[in-house]
LUMLUM-293386 format. One record per residue: residue number from 1; x negated, y, z of N, C-alpha, C in turn. Coordinates in steps of 0.02 Angstrom, whole numbers. Layout:
BEGIN
R     n     n.xx     n.yy     n.zz    ca.xx    ca.yy    ca.zz     c.xx     c.yy     c.zz
R   NUM        X        Y        Z        X        Y        Z        X        Y        Z
...
//
This chain:
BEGIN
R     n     n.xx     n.yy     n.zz    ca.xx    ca.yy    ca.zz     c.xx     c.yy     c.zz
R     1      485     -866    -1809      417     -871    -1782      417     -861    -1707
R     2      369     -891    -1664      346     -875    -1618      348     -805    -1586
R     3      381     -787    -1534      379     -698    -1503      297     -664    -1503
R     4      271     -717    -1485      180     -692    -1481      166     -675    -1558
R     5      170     -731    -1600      144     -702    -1664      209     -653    -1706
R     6      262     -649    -1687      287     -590    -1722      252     -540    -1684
R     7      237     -521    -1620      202     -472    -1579      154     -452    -1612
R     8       95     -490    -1633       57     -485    -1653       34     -481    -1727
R     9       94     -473    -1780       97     -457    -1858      124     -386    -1819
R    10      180     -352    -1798      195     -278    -1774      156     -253    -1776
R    11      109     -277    -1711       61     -231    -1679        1     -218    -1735
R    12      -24     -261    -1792      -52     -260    -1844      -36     -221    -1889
R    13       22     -210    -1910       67     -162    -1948       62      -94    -1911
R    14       95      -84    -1867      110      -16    -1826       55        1    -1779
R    15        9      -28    -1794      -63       -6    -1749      -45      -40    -1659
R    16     -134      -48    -1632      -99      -66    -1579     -131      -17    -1517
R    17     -120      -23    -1463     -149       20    -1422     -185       -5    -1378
R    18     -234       31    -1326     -287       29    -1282     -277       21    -1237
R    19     -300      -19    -1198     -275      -33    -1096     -302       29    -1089
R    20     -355       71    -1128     -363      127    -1104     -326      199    -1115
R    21     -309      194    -1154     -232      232    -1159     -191      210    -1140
R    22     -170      163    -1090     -115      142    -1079     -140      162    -1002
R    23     -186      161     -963     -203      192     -901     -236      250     -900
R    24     -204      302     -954     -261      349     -969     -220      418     -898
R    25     -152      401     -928     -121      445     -843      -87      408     -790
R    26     -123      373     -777      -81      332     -744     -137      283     -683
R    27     -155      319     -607     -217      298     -587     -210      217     -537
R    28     -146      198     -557     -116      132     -520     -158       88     -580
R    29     -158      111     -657     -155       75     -733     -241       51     -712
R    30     -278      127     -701     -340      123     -696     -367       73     -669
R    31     -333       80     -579     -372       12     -547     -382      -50     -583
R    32     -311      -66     -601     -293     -125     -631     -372     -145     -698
R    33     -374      -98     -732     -402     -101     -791     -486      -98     -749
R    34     -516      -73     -701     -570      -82     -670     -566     -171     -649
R    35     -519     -182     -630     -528     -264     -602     -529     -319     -650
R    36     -515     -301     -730     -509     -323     -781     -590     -350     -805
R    37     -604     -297     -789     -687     -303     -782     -718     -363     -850
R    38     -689     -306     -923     -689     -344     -983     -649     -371    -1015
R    39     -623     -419     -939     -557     -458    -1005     -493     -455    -1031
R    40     -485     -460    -1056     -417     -453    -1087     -349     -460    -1044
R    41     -311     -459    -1037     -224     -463     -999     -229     -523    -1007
R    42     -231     -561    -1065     -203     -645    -1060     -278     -699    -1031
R    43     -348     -674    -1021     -361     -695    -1000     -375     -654     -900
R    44     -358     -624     -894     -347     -568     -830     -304     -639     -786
R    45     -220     -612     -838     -173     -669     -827     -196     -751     -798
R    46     -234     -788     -848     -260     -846     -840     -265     -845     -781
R    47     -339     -813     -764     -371     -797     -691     -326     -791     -630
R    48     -270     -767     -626     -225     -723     -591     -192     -822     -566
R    49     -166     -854     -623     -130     -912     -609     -199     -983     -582
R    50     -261     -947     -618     -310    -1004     -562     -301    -1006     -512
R    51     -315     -938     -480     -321     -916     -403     -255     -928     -367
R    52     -171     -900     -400     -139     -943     -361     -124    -1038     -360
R    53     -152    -1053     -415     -144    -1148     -415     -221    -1154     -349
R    54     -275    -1122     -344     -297    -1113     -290     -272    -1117     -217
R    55     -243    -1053     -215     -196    -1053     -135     -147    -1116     -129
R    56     -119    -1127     -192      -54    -1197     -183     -100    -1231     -161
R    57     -154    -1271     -177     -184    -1317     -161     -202    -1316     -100
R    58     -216    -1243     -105     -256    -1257        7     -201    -1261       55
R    59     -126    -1246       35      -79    -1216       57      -57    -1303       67
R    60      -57    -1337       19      -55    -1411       -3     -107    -1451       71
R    61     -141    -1414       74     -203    -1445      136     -193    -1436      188
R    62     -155    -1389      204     -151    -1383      290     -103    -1417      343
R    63      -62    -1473      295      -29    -1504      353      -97    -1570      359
R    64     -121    -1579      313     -176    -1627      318     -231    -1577      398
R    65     -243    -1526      378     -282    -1487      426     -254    -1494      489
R    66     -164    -1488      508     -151    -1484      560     -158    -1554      586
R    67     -139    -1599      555     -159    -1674      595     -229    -1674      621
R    68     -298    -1625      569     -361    -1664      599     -348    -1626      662
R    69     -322    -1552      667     -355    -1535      726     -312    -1561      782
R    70     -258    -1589      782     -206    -1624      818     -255    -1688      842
R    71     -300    -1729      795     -322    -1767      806     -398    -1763      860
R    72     -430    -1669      841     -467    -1668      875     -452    -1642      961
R    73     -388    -1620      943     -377    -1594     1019     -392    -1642     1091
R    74     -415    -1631     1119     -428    -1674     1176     -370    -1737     1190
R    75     -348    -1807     1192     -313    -1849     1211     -268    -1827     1267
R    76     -181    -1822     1276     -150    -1809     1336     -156    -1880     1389
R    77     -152    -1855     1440     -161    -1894     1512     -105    -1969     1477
R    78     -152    -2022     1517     -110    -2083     1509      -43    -2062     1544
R    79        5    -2053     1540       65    -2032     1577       75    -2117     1618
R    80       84    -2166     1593      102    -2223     1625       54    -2238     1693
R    81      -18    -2215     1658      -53    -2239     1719      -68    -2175     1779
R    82      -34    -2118     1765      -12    -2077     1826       44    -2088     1847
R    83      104    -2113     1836      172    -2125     1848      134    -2189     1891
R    84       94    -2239     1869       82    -2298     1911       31    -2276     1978
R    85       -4    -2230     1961      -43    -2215     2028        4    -2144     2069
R    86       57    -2111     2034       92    -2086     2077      140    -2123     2133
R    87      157    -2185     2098      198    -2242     2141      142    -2259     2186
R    88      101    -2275     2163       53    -2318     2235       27    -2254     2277
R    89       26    -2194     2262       15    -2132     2310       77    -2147     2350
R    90      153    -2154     2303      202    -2158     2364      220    -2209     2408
R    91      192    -2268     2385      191    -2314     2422      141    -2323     2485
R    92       84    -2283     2451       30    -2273     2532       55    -2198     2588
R    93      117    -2181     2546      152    -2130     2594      147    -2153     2682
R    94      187    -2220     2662      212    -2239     2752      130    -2259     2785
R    95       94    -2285     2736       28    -2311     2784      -11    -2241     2815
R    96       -5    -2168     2743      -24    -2115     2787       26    -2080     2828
R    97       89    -2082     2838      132    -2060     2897      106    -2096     2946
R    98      105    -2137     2959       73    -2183     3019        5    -2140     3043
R    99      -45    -2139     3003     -120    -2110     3010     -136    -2044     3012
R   100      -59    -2015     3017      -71    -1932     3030      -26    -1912     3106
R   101      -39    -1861     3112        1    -1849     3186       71    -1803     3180
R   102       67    -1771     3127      105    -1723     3093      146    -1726     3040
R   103      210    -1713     3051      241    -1709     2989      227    -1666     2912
R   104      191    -1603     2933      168    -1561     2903      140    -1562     2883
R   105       63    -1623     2911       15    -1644     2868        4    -1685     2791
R   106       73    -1723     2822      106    -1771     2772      124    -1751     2724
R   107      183    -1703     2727      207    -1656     2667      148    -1617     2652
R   108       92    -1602     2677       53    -1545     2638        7    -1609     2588
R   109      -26    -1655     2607      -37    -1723     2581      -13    -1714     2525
R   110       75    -1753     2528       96    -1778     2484      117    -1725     2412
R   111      127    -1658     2438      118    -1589     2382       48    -1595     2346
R   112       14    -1591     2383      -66    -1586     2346      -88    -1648     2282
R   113      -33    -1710     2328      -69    -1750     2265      -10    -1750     2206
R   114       40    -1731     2208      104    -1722     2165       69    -1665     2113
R   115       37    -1618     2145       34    -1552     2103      -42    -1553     2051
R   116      -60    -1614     2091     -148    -1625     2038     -121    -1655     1977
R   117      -76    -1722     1998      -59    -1735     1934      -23    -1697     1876
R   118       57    -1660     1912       93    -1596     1864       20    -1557     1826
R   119      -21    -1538     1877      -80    -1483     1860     -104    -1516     1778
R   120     -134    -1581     1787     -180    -1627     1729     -116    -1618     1689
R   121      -61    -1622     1677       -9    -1658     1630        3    -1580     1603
R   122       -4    -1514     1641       17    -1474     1611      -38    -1459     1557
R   123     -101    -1462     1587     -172    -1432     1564     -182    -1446     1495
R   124     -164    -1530     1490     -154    -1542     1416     -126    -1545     1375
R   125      -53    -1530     1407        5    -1512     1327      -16    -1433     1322
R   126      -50    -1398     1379      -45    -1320     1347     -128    -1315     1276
R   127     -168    -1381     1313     -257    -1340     1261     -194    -1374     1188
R   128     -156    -1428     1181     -115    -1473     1128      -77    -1414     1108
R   129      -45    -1384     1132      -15    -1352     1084      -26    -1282     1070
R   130      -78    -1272     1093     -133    -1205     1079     -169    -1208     1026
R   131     -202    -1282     1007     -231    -1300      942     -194    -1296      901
R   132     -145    -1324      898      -80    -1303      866      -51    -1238      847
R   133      -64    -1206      865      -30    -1133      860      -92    -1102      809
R   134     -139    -1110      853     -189    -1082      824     -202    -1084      743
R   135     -194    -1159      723     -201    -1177      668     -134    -1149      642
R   136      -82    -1157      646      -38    -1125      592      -18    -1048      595
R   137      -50    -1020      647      -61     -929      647     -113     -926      575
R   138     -168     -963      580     -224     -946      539     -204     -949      469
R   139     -175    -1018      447     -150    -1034      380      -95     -972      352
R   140      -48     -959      393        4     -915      401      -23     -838      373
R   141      -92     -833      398     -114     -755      387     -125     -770      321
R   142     -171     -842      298     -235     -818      247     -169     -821      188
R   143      -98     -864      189      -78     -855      132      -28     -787      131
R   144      -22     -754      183       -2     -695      185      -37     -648      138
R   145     -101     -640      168     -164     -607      125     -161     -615       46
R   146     -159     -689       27     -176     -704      -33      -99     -692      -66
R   147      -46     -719      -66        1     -699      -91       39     -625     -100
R   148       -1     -594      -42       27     -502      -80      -24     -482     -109
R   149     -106     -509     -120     -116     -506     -157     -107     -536     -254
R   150      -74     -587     -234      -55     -603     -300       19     -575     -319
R   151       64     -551     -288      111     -505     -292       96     -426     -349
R   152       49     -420     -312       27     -339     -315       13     -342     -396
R   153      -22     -389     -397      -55     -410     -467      -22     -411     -522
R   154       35     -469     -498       87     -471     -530      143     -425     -585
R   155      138     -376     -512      177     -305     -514      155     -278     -572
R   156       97     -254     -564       58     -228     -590       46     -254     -684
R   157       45     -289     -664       53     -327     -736      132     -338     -776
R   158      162     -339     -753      225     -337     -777      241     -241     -808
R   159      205     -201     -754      228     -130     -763      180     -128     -835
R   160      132     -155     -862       87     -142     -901      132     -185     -975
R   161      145     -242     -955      167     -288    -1008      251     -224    -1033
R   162      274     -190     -980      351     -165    -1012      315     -115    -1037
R   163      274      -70    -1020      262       -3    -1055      208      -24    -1138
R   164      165      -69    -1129      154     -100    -1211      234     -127    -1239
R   165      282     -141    -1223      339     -179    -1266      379     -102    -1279
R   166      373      -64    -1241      402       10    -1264      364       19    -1291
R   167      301       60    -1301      258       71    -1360      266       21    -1425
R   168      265      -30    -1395      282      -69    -1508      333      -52    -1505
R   169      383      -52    -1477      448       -6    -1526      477       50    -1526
R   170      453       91    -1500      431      178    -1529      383      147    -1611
R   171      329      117    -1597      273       86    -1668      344       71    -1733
R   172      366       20    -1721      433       -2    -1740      472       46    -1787
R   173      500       84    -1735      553      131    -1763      515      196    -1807
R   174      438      195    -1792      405      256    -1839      388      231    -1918
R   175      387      131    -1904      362      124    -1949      425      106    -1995
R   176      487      102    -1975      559      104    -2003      571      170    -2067
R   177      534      222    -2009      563      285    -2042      502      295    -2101
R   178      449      288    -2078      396      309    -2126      406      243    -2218
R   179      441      170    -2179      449      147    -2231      503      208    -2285
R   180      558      235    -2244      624      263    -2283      602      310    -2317
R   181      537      330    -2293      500      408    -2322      488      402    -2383
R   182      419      330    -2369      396      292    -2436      448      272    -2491
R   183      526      250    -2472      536      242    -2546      591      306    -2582
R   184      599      338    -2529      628      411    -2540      572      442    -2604
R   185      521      448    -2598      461      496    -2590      453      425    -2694
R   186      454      366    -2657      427      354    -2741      484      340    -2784
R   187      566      351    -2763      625      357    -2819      602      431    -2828
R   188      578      491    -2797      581      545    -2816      529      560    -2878
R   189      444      514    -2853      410      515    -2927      439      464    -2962
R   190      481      425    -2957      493      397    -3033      543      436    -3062
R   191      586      481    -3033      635      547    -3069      597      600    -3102
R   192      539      605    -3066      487      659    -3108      467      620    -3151
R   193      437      562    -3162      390      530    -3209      442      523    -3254
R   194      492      527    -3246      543      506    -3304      556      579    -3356
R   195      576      647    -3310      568      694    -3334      489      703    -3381
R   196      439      682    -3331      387      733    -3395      370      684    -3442
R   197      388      624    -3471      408      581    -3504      456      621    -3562
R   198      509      629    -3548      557      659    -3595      502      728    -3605
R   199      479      758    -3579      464      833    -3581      405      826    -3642
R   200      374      774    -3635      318      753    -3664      316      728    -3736
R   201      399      690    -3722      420      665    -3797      431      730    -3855
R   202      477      757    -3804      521      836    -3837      469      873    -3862
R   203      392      881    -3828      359      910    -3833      292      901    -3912
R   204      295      845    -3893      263      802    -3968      297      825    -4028
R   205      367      787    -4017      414      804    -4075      390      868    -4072
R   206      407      928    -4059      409      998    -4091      365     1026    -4098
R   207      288      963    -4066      220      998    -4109      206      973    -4187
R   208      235      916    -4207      227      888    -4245      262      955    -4315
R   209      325      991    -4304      355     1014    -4334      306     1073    -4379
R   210      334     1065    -4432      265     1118    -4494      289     1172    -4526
R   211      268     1218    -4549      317     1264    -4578      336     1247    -4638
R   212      399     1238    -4659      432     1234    -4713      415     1274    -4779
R   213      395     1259    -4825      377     1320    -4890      451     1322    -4917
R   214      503     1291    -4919      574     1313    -4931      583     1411    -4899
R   215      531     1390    -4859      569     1467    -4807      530     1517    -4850
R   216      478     1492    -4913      439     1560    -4936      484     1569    -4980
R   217      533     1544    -5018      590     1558    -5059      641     1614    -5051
R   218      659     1679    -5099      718     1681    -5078      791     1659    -5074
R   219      844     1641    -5045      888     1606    -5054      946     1639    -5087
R   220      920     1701    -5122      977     1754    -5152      947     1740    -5233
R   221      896     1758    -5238      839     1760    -5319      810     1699    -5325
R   222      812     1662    -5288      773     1619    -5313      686     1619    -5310
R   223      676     1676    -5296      591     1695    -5322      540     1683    -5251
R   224      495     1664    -5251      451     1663    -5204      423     1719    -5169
R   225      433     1723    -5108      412     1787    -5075      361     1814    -5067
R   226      337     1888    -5069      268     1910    -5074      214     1868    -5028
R   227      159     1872    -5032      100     1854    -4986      105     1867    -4924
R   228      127     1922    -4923      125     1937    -4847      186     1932    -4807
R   229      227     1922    -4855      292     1903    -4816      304     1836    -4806
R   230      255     1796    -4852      260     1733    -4819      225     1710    -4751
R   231      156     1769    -4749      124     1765    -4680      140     1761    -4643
R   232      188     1814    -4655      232     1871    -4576      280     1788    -4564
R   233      307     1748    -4616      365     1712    -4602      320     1653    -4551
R   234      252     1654    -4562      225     1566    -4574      197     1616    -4464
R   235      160     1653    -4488      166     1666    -4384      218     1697    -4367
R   236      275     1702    -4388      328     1715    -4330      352     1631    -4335
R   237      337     1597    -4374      361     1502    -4361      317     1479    -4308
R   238      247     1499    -4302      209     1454    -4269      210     1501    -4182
R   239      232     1570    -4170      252     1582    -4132      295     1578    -4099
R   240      359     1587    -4146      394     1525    -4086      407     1455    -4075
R   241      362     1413    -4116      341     1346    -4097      305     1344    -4030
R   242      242     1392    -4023      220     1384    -3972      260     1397    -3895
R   243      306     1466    -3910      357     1469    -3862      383     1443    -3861
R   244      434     1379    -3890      470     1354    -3894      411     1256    -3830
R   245      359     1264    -3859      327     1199    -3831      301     1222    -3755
R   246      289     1298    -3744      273     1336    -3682      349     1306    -3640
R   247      387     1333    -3660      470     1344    -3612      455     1264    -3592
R   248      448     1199    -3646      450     1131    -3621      407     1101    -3580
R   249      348     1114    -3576      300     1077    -3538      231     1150    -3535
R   250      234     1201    -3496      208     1251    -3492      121     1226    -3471
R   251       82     1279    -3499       15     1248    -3493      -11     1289    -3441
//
């Protein structure tokens, strides 16, 4: 058979026990049995595997999540069309060397417009990969959260499922011995029933037994014995008949 339904003919047989005796010393058992809140372990259990096919699923969602927000992050700089207006900045280099008086002006010029563009190109890989971070810090926590909580649960349930599988067999081994008791206990009345059987037989037979009038005879003369000596003979017969049925089955 099935482990569940032999479990469950045992536990029928050898009695079964209480989530409340089973957290009666034990204040880890308690919580557990407060969050139960009615139901049973196998439907507790159920619940326990919704909630994580739950987290798989959202857990299942977040590379979908990281594309939208990848998708919402602001667009990075056309790189081609700054590489093309950085060339024509350097190409209007010589027309502004000509239109300045200073070398210094030139180089301070040509830094300023080098560093607007670096500036734009940095601005948007950092908000790009900030959205980024952001989103997989967040996912990162919530299944942190949810998985030690389904851990804990777990735990918890396993410590409950070994201490019921020790209790049915302590149940088990009492109901082993109490069987050995039971047939100890009824070979012993069928050894008595057998005795007061014989005791009962023996006992019949020797009520049935009558006094003999042979015994009012004498066995020397021949002659029949006085009246009263046959009395005296006929209750000392029925006296020790009765002692004799007392010693067998005493009243």
């Amino acid at each position: 058979m099935d482990w569940q339904v032999q479990r469950e003919i045992l536990l029928k047989i050898a009695g079964g026990i209480t989530l409340e005796e089973i957290a009666a010393n034990r204040s880890d058992f308690s919580a557990l049995l407060l969050q139960l809140s009615g139901k049973s372990l196998a439907e507790f259990k159920s619940e326990i595997s919704a909630r994580k096919k739950k987290i798989k699923d959202a857990l299942d969602l977040i590379p979908a999540r990281i594309d939208e927000v990848t998708r919402a992050t602001p667009a990075a700089p056309d790189y081609k069309a700054l590489e093309a207006e950085k060339t024509a900045v350097e190409n209007n280099i010589g027309t502004i060397e000509m239109a300045m008086e200073s070398a210094a002006g030139l180089a301070r010029v040509e830094y300023e417009a080098q560093a607007e563009i670096q500036r734009q190109i940095n601005t948007q890989k950092g908000i790009q990969q900030q959205a980024v971070f952001d989103a997989k810090q967040k996912s990162k926590e919530e299944w942190n959260n949810r998985n030690a909580a389904t851990n804990e649960a777990k735990t918890k349930l396993t410590s409950i499922q070994q201490r019921a599988e020790r209790t049915a067999e302590m149940r088990r081994k009492e109901m082993t011995a109490l069987e050995g008791d039971l047939k100890k206990g009824q070979y012993q009345l069928s050894e008595i029933n057998k005795k007061i059987e014989l005791k009962r037989t023996s006992w019949f037979s020797q009520n049935k037994l009558e006094y003999d009038p042979k015994n009012s005879i004498c066995p020397t003369c021949g002659q029949e014995y006085l009246v009263k000596q046959i009395e005296a003979k006929e209750k000392d017969f029925e006296k020790r008949k009765a002692e004799l049925l007392e010693q067998i089955m005493p009243t």
